[in-house]
C-alpha positions as CSV (number, residue, x, y, z in Angstrom):
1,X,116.6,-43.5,-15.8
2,X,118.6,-40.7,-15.0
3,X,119.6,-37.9,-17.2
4,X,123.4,-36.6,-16.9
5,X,124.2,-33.0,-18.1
6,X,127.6,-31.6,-19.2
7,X,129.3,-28.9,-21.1
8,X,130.2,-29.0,-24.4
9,X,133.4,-31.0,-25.2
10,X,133.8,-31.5,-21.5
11,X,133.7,-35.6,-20.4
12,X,132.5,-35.4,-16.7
13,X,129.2,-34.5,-16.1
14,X,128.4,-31.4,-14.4
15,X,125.4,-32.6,-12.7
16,X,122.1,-35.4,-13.0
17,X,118.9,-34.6,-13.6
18,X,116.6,-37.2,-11.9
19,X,112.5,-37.9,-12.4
20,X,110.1,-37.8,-9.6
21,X,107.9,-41.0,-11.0
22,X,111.1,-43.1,-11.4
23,X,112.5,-42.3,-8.1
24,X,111.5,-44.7,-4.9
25,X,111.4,-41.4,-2.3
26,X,112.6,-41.2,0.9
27,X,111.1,-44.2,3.5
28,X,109.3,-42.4,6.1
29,X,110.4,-42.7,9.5
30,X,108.7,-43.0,13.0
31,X,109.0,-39.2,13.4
32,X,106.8,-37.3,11.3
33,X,107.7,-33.8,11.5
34,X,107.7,-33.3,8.0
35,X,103.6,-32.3,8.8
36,X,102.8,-28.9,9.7
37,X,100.3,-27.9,11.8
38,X,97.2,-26.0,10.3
39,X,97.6,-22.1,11.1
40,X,95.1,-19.5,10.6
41,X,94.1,-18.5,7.5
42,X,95.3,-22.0,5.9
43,X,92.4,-23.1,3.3
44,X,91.7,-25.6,5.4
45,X,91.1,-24.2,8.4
46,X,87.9,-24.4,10.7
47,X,88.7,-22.6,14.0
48,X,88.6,-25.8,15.5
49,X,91.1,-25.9,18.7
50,X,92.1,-29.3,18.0
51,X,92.4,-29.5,14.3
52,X,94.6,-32.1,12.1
53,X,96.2,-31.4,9.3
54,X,95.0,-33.6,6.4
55,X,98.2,-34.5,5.4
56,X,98.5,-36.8,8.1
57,X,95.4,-38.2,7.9
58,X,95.9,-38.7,4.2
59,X,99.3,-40.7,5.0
60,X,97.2,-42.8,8.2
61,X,94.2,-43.6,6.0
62,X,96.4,-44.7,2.2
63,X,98.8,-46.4,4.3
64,X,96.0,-48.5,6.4
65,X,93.1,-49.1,3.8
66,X,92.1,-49.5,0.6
67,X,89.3,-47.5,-1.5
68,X,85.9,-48.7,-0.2
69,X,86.7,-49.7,3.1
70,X,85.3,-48.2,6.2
71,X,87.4,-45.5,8.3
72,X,86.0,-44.8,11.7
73,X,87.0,-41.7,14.1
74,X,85.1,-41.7,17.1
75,X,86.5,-38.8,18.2
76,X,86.1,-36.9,15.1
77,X,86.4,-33.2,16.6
78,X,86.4,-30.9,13.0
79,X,85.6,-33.7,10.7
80,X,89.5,-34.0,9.1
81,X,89.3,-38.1,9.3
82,X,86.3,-38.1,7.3
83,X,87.0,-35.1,4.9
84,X,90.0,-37.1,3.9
85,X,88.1,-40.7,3.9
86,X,85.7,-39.0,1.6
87,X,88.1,-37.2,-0.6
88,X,90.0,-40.9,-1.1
89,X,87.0,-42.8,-1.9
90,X,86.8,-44.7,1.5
91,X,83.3,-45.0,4.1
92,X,83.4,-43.9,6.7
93,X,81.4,-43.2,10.2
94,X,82.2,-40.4,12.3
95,X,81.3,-39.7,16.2
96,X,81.1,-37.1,18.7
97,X,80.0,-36.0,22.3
98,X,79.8,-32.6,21.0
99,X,77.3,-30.8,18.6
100,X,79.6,-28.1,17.6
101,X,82.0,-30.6,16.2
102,X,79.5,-32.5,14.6
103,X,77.9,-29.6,12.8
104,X,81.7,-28.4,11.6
105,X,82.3,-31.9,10.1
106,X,78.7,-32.3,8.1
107,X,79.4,-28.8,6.7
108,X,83.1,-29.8,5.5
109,X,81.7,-32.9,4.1
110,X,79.0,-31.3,2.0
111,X,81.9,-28.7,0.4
112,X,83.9,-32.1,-0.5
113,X,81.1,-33.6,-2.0
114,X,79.7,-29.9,-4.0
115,X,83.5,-30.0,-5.8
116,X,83.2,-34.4,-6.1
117,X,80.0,-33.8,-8.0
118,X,81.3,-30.4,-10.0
119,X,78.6,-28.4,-8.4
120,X,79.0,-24.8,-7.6
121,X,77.3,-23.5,-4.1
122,X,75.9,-21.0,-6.3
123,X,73.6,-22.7,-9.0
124,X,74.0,-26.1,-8.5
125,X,72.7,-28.5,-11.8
126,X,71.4,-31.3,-10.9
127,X,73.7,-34.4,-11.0
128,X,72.4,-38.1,-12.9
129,X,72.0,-40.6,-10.3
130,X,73.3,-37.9,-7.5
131,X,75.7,-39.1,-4.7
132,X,75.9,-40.9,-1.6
133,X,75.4,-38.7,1.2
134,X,75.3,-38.9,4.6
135,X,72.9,-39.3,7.8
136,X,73.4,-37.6,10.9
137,X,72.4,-39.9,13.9
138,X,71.8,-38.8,17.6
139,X,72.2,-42.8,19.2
140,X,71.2,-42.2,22.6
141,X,70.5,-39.6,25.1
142,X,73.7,-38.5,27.2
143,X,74.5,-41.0,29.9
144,X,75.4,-38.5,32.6
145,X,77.0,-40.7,34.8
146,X,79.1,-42.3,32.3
147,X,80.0,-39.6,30.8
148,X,81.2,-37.0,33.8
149,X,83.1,-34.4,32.0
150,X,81.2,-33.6,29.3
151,X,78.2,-33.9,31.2
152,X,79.6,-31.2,33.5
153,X,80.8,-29.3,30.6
154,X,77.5,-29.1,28.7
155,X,75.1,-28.3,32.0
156,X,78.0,-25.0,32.2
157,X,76.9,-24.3,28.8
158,X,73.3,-24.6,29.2
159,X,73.4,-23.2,32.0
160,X,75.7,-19.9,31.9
161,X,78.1,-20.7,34.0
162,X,81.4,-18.6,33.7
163,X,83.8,-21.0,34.9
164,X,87.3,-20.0,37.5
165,X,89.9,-22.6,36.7
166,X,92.1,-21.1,40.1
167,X,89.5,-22.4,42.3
168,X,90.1,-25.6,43.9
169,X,86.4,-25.4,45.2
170,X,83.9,-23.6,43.3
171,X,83.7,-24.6,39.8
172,X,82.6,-20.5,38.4
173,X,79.7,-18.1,38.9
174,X,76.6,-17.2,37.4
175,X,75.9,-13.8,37.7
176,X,77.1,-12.4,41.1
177,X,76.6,-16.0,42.7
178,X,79.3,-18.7,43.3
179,X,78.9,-22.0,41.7
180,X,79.0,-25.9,43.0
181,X,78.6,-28.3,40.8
182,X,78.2,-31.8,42.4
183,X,79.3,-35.0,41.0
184,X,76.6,-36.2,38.8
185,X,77.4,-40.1,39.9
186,X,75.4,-39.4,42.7
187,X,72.8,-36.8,44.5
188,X,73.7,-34.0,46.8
189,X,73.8,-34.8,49.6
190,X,74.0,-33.6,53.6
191,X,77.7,-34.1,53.2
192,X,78.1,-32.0,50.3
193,X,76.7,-29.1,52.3
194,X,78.6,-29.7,55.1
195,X,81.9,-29.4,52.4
196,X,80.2,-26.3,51.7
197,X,80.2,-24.8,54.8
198,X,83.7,-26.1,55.8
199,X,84.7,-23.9,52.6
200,X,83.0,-21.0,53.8
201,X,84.4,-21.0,57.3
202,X,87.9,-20.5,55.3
203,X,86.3,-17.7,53.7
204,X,85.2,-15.3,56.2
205,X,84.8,-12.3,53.4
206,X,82.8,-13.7,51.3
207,X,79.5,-12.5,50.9
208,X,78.3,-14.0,47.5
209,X,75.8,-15.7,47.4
210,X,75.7,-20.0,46.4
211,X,74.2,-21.7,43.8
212,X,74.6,-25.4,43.4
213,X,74.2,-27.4,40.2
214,X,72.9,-31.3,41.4
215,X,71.3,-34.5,39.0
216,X,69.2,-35.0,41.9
217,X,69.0,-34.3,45.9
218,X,67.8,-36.0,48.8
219,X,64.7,-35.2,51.0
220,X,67.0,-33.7,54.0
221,X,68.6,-31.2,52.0
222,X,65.7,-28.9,51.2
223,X,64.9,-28.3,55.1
224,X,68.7,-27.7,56.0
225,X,69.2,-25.2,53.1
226,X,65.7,-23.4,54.6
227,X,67.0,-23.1,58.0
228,X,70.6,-22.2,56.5
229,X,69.3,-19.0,54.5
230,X,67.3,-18.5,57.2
231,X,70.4,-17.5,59.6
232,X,72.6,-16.0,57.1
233,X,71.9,-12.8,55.3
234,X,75.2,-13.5,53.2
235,X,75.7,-16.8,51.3
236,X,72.1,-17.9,50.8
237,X,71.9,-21.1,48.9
238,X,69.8,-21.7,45.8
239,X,69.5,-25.1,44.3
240,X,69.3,-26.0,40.0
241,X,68.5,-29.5,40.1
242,X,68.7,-30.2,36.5
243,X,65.5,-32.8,36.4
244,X,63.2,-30.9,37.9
245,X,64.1,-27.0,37.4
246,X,61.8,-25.1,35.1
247,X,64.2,-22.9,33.3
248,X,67.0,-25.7,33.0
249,X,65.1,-28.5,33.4
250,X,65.5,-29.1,29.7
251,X,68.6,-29.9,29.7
252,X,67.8,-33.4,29.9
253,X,64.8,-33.2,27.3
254,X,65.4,-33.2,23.8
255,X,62.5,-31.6,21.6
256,X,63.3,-32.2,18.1
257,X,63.1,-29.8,15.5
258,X,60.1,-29.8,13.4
259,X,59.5,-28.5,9.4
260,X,57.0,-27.7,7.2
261,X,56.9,-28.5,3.7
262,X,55.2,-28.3,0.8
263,X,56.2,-30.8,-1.8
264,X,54.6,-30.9,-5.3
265,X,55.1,-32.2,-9.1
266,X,55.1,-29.9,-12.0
267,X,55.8,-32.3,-15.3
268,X,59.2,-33.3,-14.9
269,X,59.9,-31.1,-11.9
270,X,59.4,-31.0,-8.2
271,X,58.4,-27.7,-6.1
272,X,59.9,-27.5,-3.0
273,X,59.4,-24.9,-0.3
274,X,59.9,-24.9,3.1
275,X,56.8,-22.8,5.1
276,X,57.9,-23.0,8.2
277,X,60.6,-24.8,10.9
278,X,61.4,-24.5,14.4
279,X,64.4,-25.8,16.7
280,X,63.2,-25.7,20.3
281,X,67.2,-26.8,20.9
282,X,68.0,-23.3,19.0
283,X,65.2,-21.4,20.8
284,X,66.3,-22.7,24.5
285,X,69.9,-22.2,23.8
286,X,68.7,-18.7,23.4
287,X,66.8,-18.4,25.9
288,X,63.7,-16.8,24.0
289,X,60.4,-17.9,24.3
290,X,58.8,-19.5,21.2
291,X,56.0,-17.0,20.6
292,X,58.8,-14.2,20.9
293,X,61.8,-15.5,19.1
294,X,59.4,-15.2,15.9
295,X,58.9,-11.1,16.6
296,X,62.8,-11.0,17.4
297,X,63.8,-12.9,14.7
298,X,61.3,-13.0,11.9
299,X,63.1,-15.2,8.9
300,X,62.5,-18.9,10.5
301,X,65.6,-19.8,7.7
302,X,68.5,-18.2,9.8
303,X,67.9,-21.5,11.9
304,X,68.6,-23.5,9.2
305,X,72.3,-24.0,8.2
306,X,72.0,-26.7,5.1
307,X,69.1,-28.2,2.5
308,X,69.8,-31.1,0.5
309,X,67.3,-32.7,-1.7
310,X,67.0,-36.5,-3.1
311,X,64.9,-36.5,-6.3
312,X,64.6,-40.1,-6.0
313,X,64.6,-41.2,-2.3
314,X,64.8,-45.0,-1.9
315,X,64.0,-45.0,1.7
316,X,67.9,-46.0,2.6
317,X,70.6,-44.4,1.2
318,X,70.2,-40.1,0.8
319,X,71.8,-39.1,-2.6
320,X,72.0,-35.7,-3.4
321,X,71.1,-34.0,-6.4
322,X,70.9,-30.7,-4.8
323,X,72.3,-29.3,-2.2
324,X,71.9,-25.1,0.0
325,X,75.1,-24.2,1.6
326,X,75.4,-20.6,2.3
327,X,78.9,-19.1,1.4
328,X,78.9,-16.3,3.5
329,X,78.2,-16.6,7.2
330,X,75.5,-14.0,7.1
331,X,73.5,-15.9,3.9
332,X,70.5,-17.6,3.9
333,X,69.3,-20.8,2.5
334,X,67.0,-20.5,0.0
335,X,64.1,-22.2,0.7
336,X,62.6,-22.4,-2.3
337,X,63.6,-25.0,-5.5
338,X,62.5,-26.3,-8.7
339,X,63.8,-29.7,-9.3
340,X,64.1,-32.0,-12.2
341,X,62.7,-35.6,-11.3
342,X,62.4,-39.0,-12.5
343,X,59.1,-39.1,-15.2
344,X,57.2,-42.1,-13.1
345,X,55.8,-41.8,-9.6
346,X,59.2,-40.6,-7.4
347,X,59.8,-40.3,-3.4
348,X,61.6,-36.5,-3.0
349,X,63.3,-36.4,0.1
350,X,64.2,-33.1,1.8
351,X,66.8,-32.8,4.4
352,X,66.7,-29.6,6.7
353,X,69.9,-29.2,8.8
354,X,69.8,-26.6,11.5
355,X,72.9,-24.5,13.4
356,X,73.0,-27.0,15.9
357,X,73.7,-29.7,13.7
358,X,70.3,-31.7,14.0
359,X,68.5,-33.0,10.7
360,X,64.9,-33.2,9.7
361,X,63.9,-35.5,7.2
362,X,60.8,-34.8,5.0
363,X,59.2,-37.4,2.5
364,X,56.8,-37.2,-0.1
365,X,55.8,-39.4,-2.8
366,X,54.4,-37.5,-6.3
């Protein structure tokens, strides 16, 4: 009900005072502009280029499901569609071609579920029962020729390819050298080179060098790019063919990252500490060699970006008690715990996240 206000002695009323939980709102309409765009500097921003705001995931997700239900973004990009899923009580499965997305999202999630459980970063108790968390999966190996674009677009990555969007031909350079990438649907080809040298001919000042990226190539190509660099001191041709080349080769081999632990009972509590992990993804990407990223970079733990322990693990779902996530950028995980556990025989589960977003699961029953 509505209250009226007026003045002493007066008999109109100057004005109504109405109550937000007794009023039916405004109906929302097809154009939602009443949503503004995250901005820098807004709490809830990531630095994601393509970031939601939550408020309109928030309106999507109350307006389409109910608590429980399963919400699925299979593009997920900075993780909004789950943060909010999670925040309103609802399942949800998240997927992504890229690792950087992926590894934005799990480290919004865990921050949802620190405040969910009333945990602070800082000393975190441990919780009774703990809650659901979360699995990262990597389902298949990238299908190249499905998957064109982002194929291209992580070989440029791994690679270290500066790309030139005002080409119409090359696709960037590495170093001083010119870059071709060739369709990945198929190998390069005589015809390909011939493009190439059509190009050139329209380029009579150029004298970089070419270097061109391939899945594959066939058995004529190696003797006409010979005889090619043979007659031209300009423009020489190099080939990366990304199965066989040593340096990049491993672009199309994943080495997972490995961990050690030790893992022991003391009464009521476990002892946890993490001796030792490696990310060969992380060492590549670096492009350090194994026995030399150790001298360069001594503290194994700035590879790791999250810990979270189970103190009860029942071999399906993960539920934290305890969970590492550094505040500050330049912070390190701890790597070291003391955790309460169950009296009887228990499973501890420890899950070791790295930068790139890849998990390591370590079990041990005490």
């Amino acid at each position: 009900m509505a209250d009226y206000i007026r003045k002493a002695g007066g008999s109109r009323p100057e004005h109504y005072r109405y109550y937000l939980d007794e009023s039916k709102g405004t109906p929302v309409s097809n154009l939602w502009d009443d949503i503004t765009n995250v901005q820098v500097g807004h709490l809830e921003y990531t630095g994601f280029n393509t970031q939601k705001p939550e408020a309109l995931l928030k309106r999507i997700i109350l307006a389409s499901s109910n608590p429980g239900d399963i919400v699925a973004d299979f593009f997920c990009g900075s993780g909004t569609t789950m943060a909010v899923a999670q925040k309103l009580g609802r399942r949800w499965i998240g997927c992504d071609i890229n690792k950087g997305a992926i590894q934005t999202t799990s480290k919004r999630i865990q921050k949802i579920i620190l405040e969910q459980i009333g945990k602070s970063p800082l000393n975190p108790p441990l919780v009774k029962g703990g809650i659901g968390g979360f699995a990262i999966y990597k389902v298949n190996d990238y299908d190249l020729k499905l998957l064109q674009t982002e194929a291209i677009e992580l070989a440029v990555q791994h690679i270290g390819i500066q790309r030139t969007r005002t080409d119409k031909f090359f696709d960037g350079h590495l170093g001083k050298s010119l870059v071709k990438i060739i369709d990945f649907n198929h190998p390069l080809t005589l015809l390909d080179l011939q493009l190439l040298q059509d190009e050139l001919k329209k380029r009579p000042d150029e004298d970089r060098d070419i270097t061109i990226v391939c899945l594959g190539k066939e058995l004529a190509v190696d003797p006409w790019i010979e005889e090619w660099n043979k007659k031209h001191p300009v423009n020489k041709i190099k080939v990366i063919e990304l199965k066989t080349d040593k340096k990049y080769g491993s672009f199309l081999i994943h080495k997972p990252a490995e961990a050690k632990v030790n893992i022991k009972r003391k009464n009521d509590k476990a002892i946890i500490e993490i001796k030792d992990f490696i990310s060969p993804t992380i060492i590549e990407r670096l492009n350090i060699d194994s026995k030399l990223f150790k001298v360069k970079i001594p503290d194994f733990r700035s590879m790791i970006d999250t810990v979270l322990i189970d103190n009860n693990y029942n071999g399906n779902t993960f539920h934290i008690v305890y969970s590492d996530v550094p505040e500050k950028k330049n912070d390190l995980v701890k790597g070291k715990y003391e955790i309460e556990i169950p009296k009887k025989k228990t499973r501890v589960a420890v899950k070791i996240i790295d930068m790139l977003g890849e998990e390591v699961l370590i079990v041990k029953e005490i």
